[in-house]
C-alpha positions in Angstrom: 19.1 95.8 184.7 19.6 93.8 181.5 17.4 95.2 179.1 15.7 92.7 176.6 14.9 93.6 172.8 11.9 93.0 170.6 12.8 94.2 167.3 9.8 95.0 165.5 10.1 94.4 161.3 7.9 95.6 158.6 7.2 93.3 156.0 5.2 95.7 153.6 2.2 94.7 151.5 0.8 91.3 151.6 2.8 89.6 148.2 6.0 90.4 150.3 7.6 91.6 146.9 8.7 95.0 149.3 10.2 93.9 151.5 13.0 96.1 152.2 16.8 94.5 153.0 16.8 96.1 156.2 13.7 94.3 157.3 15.1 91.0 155.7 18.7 91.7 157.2 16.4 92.0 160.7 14.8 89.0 160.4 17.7 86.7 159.3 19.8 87.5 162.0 16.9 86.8 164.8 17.2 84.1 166.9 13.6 83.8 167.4 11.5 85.3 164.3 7.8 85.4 165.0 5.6 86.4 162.2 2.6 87.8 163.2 0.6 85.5 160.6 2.1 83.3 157.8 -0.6 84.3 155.5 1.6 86.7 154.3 3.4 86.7 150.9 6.9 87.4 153.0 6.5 83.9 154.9 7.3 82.3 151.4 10.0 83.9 150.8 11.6 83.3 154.1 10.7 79.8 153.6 12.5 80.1 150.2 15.9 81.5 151.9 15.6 78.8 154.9 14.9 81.5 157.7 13.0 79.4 160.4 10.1 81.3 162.1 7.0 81.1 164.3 3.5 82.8 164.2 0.9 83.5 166.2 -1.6 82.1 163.9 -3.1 79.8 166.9 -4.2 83.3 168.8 -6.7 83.7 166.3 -8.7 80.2 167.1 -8.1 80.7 170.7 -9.3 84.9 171.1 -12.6 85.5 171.0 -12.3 89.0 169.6 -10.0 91.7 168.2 -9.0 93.0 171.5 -8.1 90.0 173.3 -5.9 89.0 170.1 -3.8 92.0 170.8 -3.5 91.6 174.7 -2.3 87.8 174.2 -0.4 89.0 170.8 1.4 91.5 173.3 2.0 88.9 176.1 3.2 86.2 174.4 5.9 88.1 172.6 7.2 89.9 175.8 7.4 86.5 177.7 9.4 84.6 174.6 11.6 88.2 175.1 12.4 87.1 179.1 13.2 83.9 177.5 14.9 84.2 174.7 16.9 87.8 175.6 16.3 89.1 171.7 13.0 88.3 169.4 12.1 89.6 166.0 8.8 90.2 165.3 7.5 90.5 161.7 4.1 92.5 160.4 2.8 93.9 157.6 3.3 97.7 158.5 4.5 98.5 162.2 2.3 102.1 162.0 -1.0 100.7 161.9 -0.7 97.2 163.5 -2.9 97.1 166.8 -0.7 94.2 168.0 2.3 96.5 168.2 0.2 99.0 169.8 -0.3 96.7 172.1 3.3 95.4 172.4 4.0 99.1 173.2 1.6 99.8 176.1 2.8 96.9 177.6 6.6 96.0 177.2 7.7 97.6 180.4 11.4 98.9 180.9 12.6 95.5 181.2 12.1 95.4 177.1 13.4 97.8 174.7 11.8 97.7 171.7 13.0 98.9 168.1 11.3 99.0 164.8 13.1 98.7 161.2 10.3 99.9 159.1 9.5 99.5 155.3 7.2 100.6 152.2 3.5 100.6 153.6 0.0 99.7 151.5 -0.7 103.1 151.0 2.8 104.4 150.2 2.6 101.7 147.2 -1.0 103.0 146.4 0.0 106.7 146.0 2.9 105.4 143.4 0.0 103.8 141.8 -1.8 106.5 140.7 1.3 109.3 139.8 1.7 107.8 136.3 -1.7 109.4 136.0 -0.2 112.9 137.4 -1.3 113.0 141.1 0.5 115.0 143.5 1.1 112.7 146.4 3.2 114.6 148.5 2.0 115.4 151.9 0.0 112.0 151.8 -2.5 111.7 154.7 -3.5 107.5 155.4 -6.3 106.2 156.9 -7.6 102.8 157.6 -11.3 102.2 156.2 -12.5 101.5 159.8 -11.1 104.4 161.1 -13.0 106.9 159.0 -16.0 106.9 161.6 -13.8 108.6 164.0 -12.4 111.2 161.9 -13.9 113.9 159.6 -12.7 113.7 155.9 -10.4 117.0 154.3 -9.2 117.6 150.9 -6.8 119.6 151.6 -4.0 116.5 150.7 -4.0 113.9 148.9 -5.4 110.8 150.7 -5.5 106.8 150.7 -8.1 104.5 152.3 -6.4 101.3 153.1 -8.2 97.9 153.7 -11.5 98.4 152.0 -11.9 94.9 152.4 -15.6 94.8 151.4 -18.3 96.1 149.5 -20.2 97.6 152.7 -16.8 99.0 153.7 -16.3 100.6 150.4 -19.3 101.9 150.8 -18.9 103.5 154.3 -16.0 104.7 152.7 -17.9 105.9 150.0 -20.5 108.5 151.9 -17.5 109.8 154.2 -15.8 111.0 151.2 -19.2 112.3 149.9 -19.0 114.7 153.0 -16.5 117.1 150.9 -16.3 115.8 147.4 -18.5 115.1 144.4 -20.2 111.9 143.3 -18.2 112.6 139.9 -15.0 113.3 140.9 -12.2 110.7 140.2 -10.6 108.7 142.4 -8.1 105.9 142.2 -8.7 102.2 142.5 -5.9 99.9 144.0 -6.4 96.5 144.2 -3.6 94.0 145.6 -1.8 96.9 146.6 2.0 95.9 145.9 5.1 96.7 144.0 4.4 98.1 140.5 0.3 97.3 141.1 -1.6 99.4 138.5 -4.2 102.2 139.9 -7.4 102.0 137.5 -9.6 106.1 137.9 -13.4 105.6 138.9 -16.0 108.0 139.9 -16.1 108.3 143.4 -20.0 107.2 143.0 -18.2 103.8 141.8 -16.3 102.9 144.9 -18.7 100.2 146.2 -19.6 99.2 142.6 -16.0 97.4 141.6 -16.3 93.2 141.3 -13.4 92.7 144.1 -11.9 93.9 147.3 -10.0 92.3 150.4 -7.5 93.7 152.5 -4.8 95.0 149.8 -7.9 97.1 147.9 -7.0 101.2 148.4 -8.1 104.0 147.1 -6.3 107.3 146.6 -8.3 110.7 146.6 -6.4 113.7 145.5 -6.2 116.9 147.0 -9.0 118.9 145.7 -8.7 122.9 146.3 -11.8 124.6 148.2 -12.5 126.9 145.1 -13.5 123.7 143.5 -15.6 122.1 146.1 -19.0 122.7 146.5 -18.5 121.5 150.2 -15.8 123.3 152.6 -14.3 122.6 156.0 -13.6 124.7 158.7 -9.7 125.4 157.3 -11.2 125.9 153.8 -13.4 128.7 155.3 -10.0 130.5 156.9 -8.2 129.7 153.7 -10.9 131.7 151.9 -11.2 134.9 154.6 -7.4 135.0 154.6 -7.1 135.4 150.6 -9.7 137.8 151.6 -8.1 139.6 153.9 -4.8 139.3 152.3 -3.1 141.6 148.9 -5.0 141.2 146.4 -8.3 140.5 148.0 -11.7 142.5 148.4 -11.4 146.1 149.6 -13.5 145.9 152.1 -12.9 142.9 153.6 -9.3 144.5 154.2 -10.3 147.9 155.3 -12.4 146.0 158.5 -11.5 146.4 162.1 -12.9 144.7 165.2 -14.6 148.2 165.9 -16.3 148.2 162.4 -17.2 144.5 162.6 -18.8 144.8 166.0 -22.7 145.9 164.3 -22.0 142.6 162.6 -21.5 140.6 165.0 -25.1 141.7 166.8 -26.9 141.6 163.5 -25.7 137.9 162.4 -26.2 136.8 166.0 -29.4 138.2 166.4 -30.6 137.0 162.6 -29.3 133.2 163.6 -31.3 133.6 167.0 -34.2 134.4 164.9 -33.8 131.4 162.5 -33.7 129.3 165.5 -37.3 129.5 166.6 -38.4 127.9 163.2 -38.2 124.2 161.0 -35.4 125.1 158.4 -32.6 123.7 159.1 -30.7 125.0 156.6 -31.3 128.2 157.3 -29.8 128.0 160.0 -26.9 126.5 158.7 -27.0 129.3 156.9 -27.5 132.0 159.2 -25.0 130.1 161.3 -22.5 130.5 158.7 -22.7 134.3 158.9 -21.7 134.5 162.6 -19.0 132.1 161.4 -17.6 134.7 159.6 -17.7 137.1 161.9 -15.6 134.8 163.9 -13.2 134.1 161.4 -12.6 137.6 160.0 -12.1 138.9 163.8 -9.5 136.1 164.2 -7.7 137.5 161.1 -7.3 140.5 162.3 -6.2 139.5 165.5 -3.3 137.1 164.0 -2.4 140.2 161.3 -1.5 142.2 164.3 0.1 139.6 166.3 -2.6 139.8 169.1 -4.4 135.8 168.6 -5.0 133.5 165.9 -7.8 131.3 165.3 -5.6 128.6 167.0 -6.2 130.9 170.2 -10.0 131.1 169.7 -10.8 127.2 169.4 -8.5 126.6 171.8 -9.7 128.6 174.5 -13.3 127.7 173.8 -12.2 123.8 173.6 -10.6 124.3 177.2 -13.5 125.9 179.0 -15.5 123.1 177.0 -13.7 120.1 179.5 -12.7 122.2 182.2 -17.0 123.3 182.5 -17.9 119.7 181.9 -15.8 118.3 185.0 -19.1 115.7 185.0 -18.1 115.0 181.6 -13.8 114.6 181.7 -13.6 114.9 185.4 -14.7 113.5 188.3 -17.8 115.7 189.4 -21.2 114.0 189.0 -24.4 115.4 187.4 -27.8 113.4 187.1 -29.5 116.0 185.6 -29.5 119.7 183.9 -29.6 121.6 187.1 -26.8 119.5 188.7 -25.2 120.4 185.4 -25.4 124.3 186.2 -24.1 123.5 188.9 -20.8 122.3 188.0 -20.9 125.0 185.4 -20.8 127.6 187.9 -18.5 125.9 190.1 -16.1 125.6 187.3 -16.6 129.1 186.4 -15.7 130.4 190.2 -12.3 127.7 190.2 -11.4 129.7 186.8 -12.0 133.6 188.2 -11.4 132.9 191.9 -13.6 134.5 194.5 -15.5 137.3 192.7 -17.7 139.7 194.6 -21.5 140.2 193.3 -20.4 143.7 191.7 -17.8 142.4 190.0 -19.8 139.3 188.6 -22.6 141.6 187.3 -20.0 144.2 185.9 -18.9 141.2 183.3 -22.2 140.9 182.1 -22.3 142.9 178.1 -23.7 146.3 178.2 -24.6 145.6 174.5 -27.2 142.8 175.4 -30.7 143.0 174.6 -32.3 144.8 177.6 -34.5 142.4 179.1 -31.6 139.3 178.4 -28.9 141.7 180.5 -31.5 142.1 182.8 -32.0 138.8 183.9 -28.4 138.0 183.5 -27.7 140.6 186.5 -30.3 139.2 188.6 -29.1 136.1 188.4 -25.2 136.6 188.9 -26.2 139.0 192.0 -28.2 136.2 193.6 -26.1 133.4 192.6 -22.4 135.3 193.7 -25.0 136.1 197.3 -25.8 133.2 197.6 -29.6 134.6 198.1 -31.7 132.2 197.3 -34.8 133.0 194.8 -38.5 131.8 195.5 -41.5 132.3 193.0 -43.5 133.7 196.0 -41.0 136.4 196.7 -40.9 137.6 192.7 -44.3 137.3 192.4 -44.4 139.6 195.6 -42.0 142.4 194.0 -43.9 141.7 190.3 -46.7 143.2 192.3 -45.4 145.7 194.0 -43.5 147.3 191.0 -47.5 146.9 189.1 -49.1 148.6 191.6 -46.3 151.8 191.5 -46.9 152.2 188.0 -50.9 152.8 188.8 -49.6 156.2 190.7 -49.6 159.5 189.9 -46.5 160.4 187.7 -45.9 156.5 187.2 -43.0 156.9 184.2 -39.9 155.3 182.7 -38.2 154.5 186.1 -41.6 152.7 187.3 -41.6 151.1 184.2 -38.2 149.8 184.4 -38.6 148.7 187.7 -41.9 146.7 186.2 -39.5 145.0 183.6 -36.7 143.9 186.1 -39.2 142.2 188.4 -40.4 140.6 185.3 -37.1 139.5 185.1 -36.3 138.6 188.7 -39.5 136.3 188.2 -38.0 134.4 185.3 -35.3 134.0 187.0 -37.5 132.4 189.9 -39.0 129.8 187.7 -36.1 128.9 185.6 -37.4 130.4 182.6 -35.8 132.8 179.7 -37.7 136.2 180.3 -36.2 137.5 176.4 -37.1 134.2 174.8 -40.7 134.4 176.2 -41.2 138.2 175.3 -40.0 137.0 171.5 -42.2 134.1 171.7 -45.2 136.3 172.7 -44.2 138.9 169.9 -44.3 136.8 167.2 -48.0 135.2 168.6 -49.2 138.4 168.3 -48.1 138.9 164.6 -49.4 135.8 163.7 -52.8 136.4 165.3 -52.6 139.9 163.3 -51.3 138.0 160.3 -54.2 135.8 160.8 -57.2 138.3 161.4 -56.0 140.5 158.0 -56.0 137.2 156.1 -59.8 137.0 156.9 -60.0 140.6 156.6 -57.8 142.2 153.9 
């Protein structure tokens, strides 16, 4: 089969000032050059040096969005390919361009397609702004649009490309704010292009500047956590691992899973606690301690080679979409209880057939008593199969009340009393530890409330 070629040539920011000689090279020897627009610096210059071209400038008028611009972008350029055998097609920076993505998805083994690249917007930003002594290396780029479907980090030095308004800029603005301060300094591009000047604002000035189109940039430089106020999730294993590593604090060095185990309960149970009430960063807060338990019990697993943090998100990621099959598969779910459903159905695919000993065996010893309870219950009856009526629990509720009138009634009735409890829950769906805690803290409000009157 005789493959045909689209060769696909970057024609750098808009003045067309860097554009590189392999691109040019590229574009002179093409039979059939199509720019992808001829508002483009570059389509003056060709003009200048005789090389003929086309454009898909019509597509524009004739699309009546983004998306179908691409899909007709993408078909007109494979079919002038069948024609024409070879066709060179010109665009500002091959990377980000959604027509080439297009082109891509689309070209089919019939067409081979081969890209000459060149100096990008936000390469020519970032040399912008290192007469002013930013690191740039290890640059991260990102499209002003694209920002709501990525969260921002500060761990390299960055550039927003194509904040080509002052709403954009803003936008911009408050998903930098996530991490960094209104005060920090950042570096204005306009007309990105080669030798264009950078010019340091505030951050709090990005949407505040008298002009921007699509050549407007800004870079952000790295910023290290230890002078953030505001940290992601690698800053937080950044700061356990110095931590944890020569040098760092005693104790947080001399800590085992075993030793870190009470932790874990207490910071659990403490978030559980903040839960119930209106203050939401408490929570955070609270949140942010069984966070750390996480992190330092990851540490410790990577320092001895058994798993890695890496291991921990990724296994709790994967149970995430292999649990939601209603979600990133194909099983349906109208409603919660279909949900559990799937859950469990997922769960059973993952462990294979387990028997009702087995399933109940799994359940933590180190539970609260009345949570493990009611945990058992349920994985006995669900791995059974034996389905659970309100009648029946309410049935053994009263039989185990009435044993704890005998003679000798004790601990073992009383247990018995507490399971049923449990078995009841169960029943009606509800959280047998969560209502105990609820009732608890009524009670200590009422008492709270009568030695307010009465002191």
């Amino acid at each position: 089969m005789n493959q045909h070629i689209i060769t696909i040539a970057a024609l750098g920011p808009d003045t067309g000032d860097m554009l590189t000689m392999g691109a040019l090279q590229a574009m002179r020897a093409a039979k059939t050059l199509i720019l992808r627009t001829a508002r483009h610096g570059a389509a003056a210059l060709l003009k200048e040096q005789g090389v003929a071209y086309e454009t898909l400038d019509a597509l524009y008028e004739e699309c009546e969005d983004f998306d179908e611009l691409c899909v007709m972008a993408a078909r007109r350029l494979t079919a002038r390919a069948r024609a024409c055998g070879e066709v060179c097609y010109a665009v500002s920076d091959p990377g980000s361009d959604a027509t080439v993505r297009a082109l891509a998805a689309c070209a089919g083994e019939e067409i081979a397609l081969r890209v000459v690249g060149g100096v990008t917007a936000a390469q020519a930003a970032a040399c912008a702004a290192i007469p002013y002594g930013v690191n740039t290396e290890n640059l991260r780029t990102i499209t002003a649009l694209s920002t709501e479907e990525i969260r921002v980090q500060a761990d390299c030095p960055q550039v927003i490309t194509e904040i080509d308004t002052k709403y954009i800029a803003s936008d911009v603005k408050l998903w930098l704010s996530d991490l960094f301060e209104d005060e920090m300094t950042v570096y204005f591009v306009e007309n990105v292009s080669d030798g264009c000047a950078a010019r340091p604002i505030l951050l709090c000035e990005l949407d505040r500047q008298p002009h921007y189109d699509h050549r407007t940039a800004v870079l952000v430089p790295a910023v290290s956590v230890y002078e953030r106020s505001r940290a992601t999730y690698e800053d937080f294993v950044q700061v356990v691992g110095r931590l944890r590593g020569p040098g760092g604090c005693p104790w947080d060095r001399a800590q085992t899973h075993h030793t870190l185990r009470q932790y874990m309960i207490e910071e659990a149970c403490e978030a559980a606690e903040v839960m119930d009430g209106d203050e939401p960063m408490k929570i955070a807060d609270e949140l942010g301690d069984v966070l750390l338990q996480v992190v330092l019990n990851a540490a410790i697993g990577a320092e001895h080679r058994d798993f890695t943090d890496r291991d921990v998100t990724s296994m709790a990621a994967h149970k995430m979409i292999t649990r939601h099959e209603h979600v990133f598969g194909r099983a349906k779910a109208k409603d919660a209880q279909a949900v559990t459903a799937v859950w469990e159905n997922a769960k059973k695919k993952e462990r294979g057939e387990q028997t009702a000993l087995e399933r109940v065996m799994d359940v933590a010893p180190s539970l609260p008593g009345l949570m493990r309870a009611q945990k058992v219950v349920r994985r006995q009856m669900q791995a059974q199969g034996t389905p659970v009526s309100r009648e029946d629990a309410l049935a053994c509720l009263q039989r185990a009340a009435q044993a704890m009138t005998g003679a000798g009634a004790g601990e073992a009735q009383l247990g018995e009393l507490l399971e049923a409890c449990a078995y009841l829950a169960h029943a009606m769906d509800l959280d047998a530890e969560t209502a105990l805690r609820a009732k608890t803290a009524r009670r200590i409000a009422q008492l709270q409330k009568e030695y307010d009157k009465n002191p």
